[in-house]
C-alpha positions in Angstrom: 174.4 91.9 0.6 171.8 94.5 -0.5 169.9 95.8 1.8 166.3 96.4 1.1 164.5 99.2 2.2 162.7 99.3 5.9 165.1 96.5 7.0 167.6 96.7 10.0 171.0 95.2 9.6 173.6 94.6 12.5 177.2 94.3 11.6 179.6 93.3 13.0 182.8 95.8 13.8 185.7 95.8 11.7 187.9 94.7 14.5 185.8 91.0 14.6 186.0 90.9 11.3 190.2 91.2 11.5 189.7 89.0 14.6 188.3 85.8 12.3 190.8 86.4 9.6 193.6 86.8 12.5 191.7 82.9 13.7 192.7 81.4 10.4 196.0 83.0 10.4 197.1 81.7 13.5 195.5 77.9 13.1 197.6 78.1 10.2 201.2 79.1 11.4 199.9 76.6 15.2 199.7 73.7 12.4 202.6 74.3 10.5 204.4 74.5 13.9 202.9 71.3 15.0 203.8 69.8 12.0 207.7 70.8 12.1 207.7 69.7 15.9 206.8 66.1 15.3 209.1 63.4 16.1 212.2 62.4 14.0 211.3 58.8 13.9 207.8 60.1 12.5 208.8 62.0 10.0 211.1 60.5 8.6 208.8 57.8 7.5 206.6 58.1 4.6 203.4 58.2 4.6 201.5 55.5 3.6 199.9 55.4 -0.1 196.4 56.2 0.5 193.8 53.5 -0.3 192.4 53.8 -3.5 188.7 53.4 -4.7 185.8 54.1 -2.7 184.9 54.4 1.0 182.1 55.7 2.8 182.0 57.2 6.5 178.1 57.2 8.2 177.5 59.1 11.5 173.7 59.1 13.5 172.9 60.6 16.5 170.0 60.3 18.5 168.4 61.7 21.7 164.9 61.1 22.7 163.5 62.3 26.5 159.9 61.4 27.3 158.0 61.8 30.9 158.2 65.7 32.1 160.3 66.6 29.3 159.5 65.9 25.5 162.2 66.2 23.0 163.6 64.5 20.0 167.3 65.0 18.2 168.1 63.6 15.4 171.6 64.3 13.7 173.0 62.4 10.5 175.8 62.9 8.4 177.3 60.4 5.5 180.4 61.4 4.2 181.3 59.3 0.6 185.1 59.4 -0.7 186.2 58.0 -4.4 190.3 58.4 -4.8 192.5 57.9 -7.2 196.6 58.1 -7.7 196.3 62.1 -8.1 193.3 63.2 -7.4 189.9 62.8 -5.0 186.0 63.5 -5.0 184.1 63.5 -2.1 180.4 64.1 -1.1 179.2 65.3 2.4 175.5 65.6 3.3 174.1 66.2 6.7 170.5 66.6 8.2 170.2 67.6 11.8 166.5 68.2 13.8 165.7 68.5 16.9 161.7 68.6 18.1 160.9 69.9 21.8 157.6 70.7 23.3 156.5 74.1 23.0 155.6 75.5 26.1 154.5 74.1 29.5 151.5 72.0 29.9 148.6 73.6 31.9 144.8 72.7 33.5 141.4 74.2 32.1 138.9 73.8 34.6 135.5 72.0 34.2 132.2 70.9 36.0 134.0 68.4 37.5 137.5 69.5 38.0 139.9 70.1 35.6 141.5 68.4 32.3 145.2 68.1 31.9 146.3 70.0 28.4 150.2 68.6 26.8 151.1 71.2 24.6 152.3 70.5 21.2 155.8 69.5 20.1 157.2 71.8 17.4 160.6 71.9 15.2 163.2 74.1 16.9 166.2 73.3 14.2 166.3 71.7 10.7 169.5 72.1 9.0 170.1 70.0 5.3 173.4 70.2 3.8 175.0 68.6 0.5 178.7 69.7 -0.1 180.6 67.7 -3.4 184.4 68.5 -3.9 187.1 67.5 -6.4 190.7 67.8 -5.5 193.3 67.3 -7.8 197.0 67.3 -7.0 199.6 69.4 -8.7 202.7 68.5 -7.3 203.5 66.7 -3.6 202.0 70.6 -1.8 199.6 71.8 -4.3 196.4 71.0 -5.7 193.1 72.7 -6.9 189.9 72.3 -6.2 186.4 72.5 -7.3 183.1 72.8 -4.2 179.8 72.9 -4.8 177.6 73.6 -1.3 174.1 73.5 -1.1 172.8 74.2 2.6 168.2 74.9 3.6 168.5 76.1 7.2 164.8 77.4 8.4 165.6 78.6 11.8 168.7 80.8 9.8 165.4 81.9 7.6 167.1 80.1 4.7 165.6 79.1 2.2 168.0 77.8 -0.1 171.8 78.7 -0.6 174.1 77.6 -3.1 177.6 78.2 -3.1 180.4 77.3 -5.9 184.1 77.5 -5.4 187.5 76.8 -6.7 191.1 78.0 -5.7 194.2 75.8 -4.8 195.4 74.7 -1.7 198.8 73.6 0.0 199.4 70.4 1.7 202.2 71.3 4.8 202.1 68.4 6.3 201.1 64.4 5.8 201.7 60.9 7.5 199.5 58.0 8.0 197.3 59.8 10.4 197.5 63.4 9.9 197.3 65.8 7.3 197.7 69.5 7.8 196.2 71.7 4.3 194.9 75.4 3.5 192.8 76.5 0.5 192.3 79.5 -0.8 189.6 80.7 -3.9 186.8 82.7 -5.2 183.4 81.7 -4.6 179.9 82.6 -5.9 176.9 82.7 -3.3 173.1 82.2 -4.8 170.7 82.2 -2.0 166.9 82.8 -1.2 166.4 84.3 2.2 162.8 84.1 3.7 162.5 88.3 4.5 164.6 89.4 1.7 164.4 87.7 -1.2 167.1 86.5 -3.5 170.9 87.6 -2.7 173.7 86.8 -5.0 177.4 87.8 -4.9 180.8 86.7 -6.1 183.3 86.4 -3.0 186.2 84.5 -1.9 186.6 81.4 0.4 189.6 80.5 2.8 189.8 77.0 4.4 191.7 75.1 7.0 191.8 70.9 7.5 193.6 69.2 10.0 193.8 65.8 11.3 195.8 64.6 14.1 196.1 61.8 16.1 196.1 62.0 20.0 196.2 58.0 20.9 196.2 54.6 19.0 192.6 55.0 18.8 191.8 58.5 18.9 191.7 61.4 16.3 191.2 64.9 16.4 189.5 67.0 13.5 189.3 70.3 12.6 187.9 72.0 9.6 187.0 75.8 8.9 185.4 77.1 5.9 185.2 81.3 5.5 183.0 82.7 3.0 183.5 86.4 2.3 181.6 89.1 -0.2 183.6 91.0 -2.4 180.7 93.2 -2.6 180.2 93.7 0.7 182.8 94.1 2.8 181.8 93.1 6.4 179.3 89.5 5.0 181.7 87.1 6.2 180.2 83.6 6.7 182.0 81.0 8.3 181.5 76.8 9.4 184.1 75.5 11.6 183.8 71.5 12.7 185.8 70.3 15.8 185.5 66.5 16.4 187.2 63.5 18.3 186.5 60.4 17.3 187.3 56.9 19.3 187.7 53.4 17.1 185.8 50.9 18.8 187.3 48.5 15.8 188.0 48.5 12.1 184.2 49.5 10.9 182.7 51.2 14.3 183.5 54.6 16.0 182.2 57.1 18.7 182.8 60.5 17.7 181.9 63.9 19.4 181.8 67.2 17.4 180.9 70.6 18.1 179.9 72.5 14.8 179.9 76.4 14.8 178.1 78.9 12.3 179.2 82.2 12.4 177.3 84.6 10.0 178.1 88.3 10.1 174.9 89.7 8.7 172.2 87.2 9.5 169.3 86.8 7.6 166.2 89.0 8.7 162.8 87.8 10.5 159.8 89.3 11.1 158.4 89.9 14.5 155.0 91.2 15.6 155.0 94.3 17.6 153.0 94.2 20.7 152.9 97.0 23.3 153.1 96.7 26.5 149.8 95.3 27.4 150.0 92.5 24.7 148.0 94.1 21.7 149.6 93.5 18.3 150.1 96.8 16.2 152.0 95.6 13.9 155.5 93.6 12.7 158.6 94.2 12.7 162.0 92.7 10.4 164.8 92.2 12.9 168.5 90.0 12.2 168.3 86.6 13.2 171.3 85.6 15.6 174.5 85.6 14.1 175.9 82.2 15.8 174.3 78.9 16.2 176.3 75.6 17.4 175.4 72.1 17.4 176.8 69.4 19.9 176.5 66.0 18.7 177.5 62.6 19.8 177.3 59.8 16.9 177.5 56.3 16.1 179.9 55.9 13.1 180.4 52.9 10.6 183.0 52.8 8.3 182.5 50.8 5.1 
C-alpha cells in the first residue's frame, strides 16, 4: 500500500505475519489428518451425488434492547448456489448494522426543575458484502476458480473495495456431510479508502473450507480467506468465518458464527487534537484497529 505523505502506518511484525501463514498451514495438515482418521465404514462409502440445480441458504439476526439501554442489531446474509455435474457458482451477500445510543442521557435545569435529555442513537457498524464465485472441477481433487468480492465497511473507513481472484484448489477430502478443500491464486485489490484515497495492487489469495459434522443435526463450518500484496510485503488481509449450525427440520436452522477481520495495515482516520484542557488545535490521521469480530446468532431457511 502506498503510503501518503504526513500519514502514520502501524505494521505488524514479521513474526505475526509468519504466525497467520503458519495458521493456514496447520488448519490444513489438522484437516487432512482429520480426514485420514475417519471411520472405515465412512469412508468407504461414497459420497452422495450432489443435488443439482439451484438452492438458496437465508440467515437474519436480530437484537433489539429498549428501557435503560437502546440498541438495535441487525445481521443478514443470503447465500445462492446453482450446480451442475462439474462445476458450481455461487453468490454470497451480507449486511450487518448495529445502532446504540450515543452517550448517557442527562438533566438541564429550568425554572421549574429540570427536563430529562435521551441522547441520540447513532450507527456504530455497517458492513455490505457481495462475493460471486465459479468453481469448476478438473479432476475428482482439482478445480479452478474465479471470485469476484465487493465489501463498503465505514467503521474500517472503507469506502468501497473490490477484489478479483482466480487460482485452483484441491479437494482432500468429501462425504455426504463434509468436505475438506484449499485454494490457492493471485488476486487484484481496487479500493477507495476515506483518508487516503484510492489503493490498488495485484496480490495473491490463500483459502481454507471445511465442513464437518459433529451430530445428526449439527455442522461445523470454517472458512478463511488471506489476501496478500505483492507490492507490499507486510498488507496481509484476512476473513475467517467459524459457525455451528443446528437443523430444527428440512427448511429451518439455528446457527451461531463468529466472523473475524484481520487487516495488517488498517485504513487511516482522522482525529482532532485537543490538549489537555479540551481546546482543539488541530487533527490528526491515525490507523484504524486492525481486528474487528462479529458474533451473530441467526434464523436460517433453506429453500
Amino acid at each position: 500500500m502506498a503510503q501518503p505523505s504526513g500519514t502514520y502506518l502501524v505494521a505488524l511484525p514479521h513474526m505475526r505475519i509468519t504466525q497467520l501463514f503458519a495458521l493456514l498451514a496447520v488448519m490444513t495438515v489438522s484437516g487432512t489428518a482429520f480426514a485420514q482418521q475417519a471411520p472405515p465404514s465412512q469412508a468407504a462409502a461414497p459420497p452422495e451425488p450432489p443435488k443439482l440445480g439451484s438452492s438458496n441458504s437465508s440467515e437474519l439476526g436480530l437484537i433489539l434492547a429498549t428501557g435503560n439501554a437502546r440498541s438495535t442489531s441487525l445481521g443478514f446474509r443470503n447465500v445462492y448456489t446453482y450446480r451442475w455435474t462439474d462445476a458450481e457458482f455461487g453468490w454470497e451477500s451480507g449486511w450487518l448494522r448495529a445502532v446504540s445510543r450515543k452517550g448517557d442521557r442527562f438533566a438541564v435545569q429550568t425554572a421549574n426543575g429540570f427536563d430529562i435529555v435521551e441522547p441520540e442513537t447513532g450507527v456504530d457498524s455497517e458492513r455490505l458484502f457481495s462475493k460471486v464465485r465459479y468453481q469448476r472441477q478438473l479432476s475428482a481433487r482439482l478445480d479452478w476458480f474465479s471470485n469476484f468480492d465487493a465489501v463498503r465497511d465505514e467503521p474500517s473507513n472503507i469506502s468501497r473495495q473490490f477484489v478479483v481472484a482466480s487460482g485452483v484448489g484441491t479437494t482432500w477430502w468429501k462425504a455426504d456431510r463434509a468436505t475438506f478443500r484449499t485454494a490457492y491464486g493471485i488476486s487484484y485489490t481496487d479500493e477507495q479508502l476515506v483518508v487516503e484515497g484510492a489503493n490498488r495492487f495485484a496480490g495473491y489469495r490463500l483459502a481454507y473450507m471445511l465442513k464437518a459434522p459433529l451430530a445428526a443435526a449439527t455442522a461445523f463450518q470454517s472458512e478463511l480467506t488471506t489476501d496478500g500484496s505483492f507490492e507490499t510485503a507486510n498488507d496481509v488481509r484476512a476473513d475467517w468465518l467459524n459457525a455451528i449450525t443446528v437443523a430444527i427440520n428440512q427448511k429451518l436452522a439455528l446457527k451461531s458464527s463468529v466472523r473475524v477481520l484481520f487487516r495488517n495495515l488498517p485504513a487511516l482516520e482522522m482525529l482532532e487534537l485537543r490538549t489537555p484542557a479540551g481546546a482543539i488545535v488541530g487533527a490528526v490521521e491515525v490507523p484504524k484497529k486492525q481486528v474487528d469480530t462479529n458474533l451473530t446468532t441467526s434464523l436460517v431457511v433453506t429453500f
